[in-house]
C-alpha positions as CSV (number, residue, x, y, z in Angstrom):
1,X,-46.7,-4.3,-6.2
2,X,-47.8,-1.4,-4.3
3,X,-49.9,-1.4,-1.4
4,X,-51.5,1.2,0.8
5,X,-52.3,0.5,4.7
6,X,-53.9,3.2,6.3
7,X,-55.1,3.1,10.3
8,X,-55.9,5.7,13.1
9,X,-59.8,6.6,11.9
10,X,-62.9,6.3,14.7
11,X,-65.0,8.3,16.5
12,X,-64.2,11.9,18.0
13,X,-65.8,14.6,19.3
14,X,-66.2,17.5,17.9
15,X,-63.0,19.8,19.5
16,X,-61.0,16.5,19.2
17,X,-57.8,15.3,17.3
18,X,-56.9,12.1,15.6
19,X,-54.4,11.3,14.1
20,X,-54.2,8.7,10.7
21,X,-50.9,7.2,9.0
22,X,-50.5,5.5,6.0
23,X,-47.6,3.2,5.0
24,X,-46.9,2.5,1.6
25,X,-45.2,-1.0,0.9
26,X,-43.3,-2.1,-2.9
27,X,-40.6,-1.4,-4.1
28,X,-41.0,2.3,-4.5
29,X,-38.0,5.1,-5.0
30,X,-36.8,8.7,-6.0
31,X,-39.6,11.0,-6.2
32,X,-43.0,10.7,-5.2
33,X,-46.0,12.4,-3.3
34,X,-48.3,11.3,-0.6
35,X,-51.0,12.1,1.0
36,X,-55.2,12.3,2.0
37,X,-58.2,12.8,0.0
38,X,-62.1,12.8,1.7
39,X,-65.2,11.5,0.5
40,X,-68.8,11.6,1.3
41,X,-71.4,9.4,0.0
42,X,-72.1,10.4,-3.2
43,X,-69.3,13.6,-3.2
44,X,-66.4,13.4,-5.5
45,X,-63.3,12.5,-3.5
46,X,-61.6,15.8,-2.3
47,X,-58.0,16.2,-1.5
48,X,-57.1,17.2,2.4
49,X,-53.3,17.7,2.1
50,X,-50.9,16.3,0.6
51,X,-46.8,15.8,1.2
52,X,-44.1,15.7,-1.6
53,X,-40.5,13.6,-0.8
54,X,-39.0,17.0,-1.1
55,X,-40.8,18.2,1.9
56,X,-43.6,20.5,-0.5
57,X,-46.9,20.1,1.1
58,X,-50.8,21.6,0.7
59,X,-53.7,21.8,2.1
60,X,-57.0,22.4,1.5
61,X,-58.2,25.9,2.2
62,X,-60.8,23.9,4.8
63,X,-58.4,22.3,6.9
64,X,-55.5,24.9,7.1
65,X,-54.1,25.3,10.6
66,X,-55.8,22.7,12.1
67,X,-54.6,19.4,10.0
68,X,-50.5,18.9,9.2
69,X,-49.3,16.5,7.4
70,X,-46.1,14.6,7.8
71,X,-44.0,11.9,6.9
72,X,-40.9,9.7,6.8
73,X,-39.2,9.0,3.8
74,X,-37.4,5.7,4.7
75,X,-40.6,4.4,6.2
76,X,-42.6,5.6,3.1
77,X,-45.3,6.6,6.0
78,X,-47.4,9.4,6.1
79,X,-49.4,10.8,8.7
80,X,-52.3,13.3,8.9
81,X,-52.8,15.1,12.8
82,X,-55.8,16.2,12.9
83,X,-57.2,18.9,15.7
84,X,-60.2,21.3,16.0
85,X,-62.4,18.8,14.3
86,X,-65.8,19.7,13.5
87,X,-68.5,17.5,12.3
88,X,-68.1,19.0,8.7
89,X,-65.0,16.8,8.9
90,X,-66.8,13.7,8.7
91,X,-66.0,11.3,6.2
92,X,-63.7,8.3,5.1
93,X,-60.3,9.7,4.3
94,X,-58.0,7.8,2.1
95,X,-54.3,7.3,1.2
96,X,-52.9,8.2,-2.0
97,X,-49.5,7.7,-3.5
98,X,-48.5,9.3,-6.9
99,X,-45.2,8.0,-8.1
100,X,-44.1,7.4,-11.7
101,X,-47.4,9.2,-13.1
102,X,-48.9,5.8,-11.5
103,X,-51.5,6.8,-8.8
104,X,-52.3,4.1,-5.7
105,X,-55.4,4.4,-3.0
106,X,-55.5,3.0,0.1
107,X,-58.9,1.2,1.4
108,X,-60.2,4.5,3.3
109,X,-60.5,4.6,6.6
110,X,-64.0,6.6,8.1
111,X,-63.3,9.6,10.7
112,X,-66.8,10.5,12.3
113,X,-67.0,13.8,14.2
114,X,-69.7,14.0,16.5
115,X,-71.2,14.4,20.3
């Protein structure tokens, strides 16, 4: 069974960083893709970035060259640093895996931006 266990969300202000990770547990292999969608109350869920286990990653136009994405293969972790945030980046951000045309979330985790 897979599971999802994301961490690192709070409360920043606007300028700041944070930085989430999310580990994926079961019994998971060969080729699959991670990464971080965003949604807002009553928004359809938006991807942020995401990372491939060949190292292919993207981003949404919003967040390029302020948020990378990274991860660890053997840890089946991947983390989102986040800088330059701006209250526009406000909203609970959640984990995805995509492996085997299967698709997993993670719980969400809310990232407020604000003074």
């Amino acid at each position: 069974q897979v599971q999802l266990v994301e961490s690192g969300g709070g409360l920043v202000q606007p300028g700041g960083s944070l930085e989430l990770s999310c580990r994926a547990s079961g019994n998971i292999f060969s080729m699959y893709t991670m990464g971080w969608y965003r949604q807002a109350p009553g928004n359809q869920r938006e991807l942020v970035a995401e990372l491939s286990s060949d190292g292919t990653t993207a981003y949404a136009p919003s967040v390029k060259g302020r948020f990378t994405i990274s991860g660890d293969n053997v840890a089946k972790t991947v983390y989102l640093q986040m800088n330059s945030l701006n209250p526009e980046d406000t909203d609970k951000y959640y984990c995805r895996l995509v492996w085997r045309s299967m698709s997993y979330w993670g719980q969400g985790t809310q990232v407020t931006v604000s003074s």
